[in-house]
C-alpha positions in Angstrom: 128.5 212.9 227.4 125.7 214.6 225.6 126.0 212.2 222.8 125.5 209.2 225.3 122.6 210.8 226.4 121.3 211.6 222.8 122.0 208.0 222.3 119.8 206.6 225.1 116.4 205.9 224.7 113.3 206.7 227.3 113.4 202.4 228.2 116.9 202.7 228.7 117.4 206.3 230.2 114.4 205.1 233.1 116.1 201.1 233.6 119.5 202.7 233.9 119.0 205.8 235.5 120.3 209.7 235.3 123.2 208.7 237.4 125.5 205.4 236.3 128.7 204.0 238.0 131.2 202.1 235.7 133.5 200.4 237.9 136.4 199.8 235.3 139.6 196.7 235.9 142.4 197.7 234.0 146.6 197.5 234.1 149.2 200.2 233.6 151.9 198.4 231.8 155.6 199.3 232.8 155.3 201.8 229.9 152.1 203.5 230.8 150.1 202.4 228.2 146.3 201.4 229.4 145.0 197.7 228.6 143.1 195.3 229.4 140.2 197.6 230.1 137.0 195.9 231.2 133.8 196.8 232.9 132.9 195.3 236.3 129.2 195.9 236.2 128.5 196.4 232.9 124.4 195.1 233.5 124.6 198.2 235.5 125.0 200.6 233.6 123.6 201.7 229.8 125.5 199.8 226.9 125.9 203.9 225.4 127.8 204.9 229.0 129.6 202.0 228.7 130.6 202.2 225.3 131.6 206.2 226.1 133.7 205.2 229.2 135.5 202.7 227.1 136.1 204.9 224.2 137.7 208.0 226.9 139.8 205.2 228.9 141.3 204.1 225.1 142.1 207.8 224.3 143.7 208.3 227.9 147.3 209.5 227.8 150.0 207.2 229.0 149.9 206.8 233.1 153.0 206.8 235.4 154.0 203.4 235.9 154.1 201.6 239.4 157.6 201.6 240.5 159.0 198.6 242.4 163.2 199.0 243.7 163.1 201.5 240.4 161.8 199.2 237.9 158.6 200.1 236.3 156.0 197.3 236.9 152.7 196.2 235.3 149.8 197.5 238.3 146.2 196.6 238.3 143.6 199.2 238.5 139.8 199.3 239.7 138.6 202.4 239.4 134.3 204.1 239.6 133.9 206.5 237.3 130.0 208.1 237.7 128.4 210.5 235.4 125.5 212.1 235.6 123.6 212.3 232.6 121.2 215.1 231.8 
């Protein structure tokens, strides 16, 4: 994260805060791969912590797929992920 916060400027650092809270929408497909990643709030947050969160979600390793009768199914996902940037 220190680049995202080398990245910010003082306008954005004070309108966005030291603390930020992407809430991310995404789907687990039945083979665990991670898509259809988009920001919830994304006039929330800085467009540097947003672009970061992206950019880790993309290099995530392959999930465990939702099981349904044992058959992998395609699950949607909202999940927060804060940082506190320093």
């Amino acid at each position: 994260m220190s680049k995202t916060v080398r990245a910010m400027d003082s306008v954005a650092y004070s309108k966005y805060g030291a603390q930020q809270m992407a809430i991310l929408n995404f789907i687990v497909c039945e083979d665990g791969a991670i898509c259809n990643i988009e920001i919830e709030n994304p006039e929330k947050i800085s467009p540097e912590f947003a672009k970061a969160v992206l950019a880790a979600m993309r290099k995530s390793p392959q999930w465990m797929p939702a099981l349904v009768k044992g058959k992998a199914v395609k699950t949607r996902f909202r999940q927060p992920v804060v940082a506190v940037l320093e």
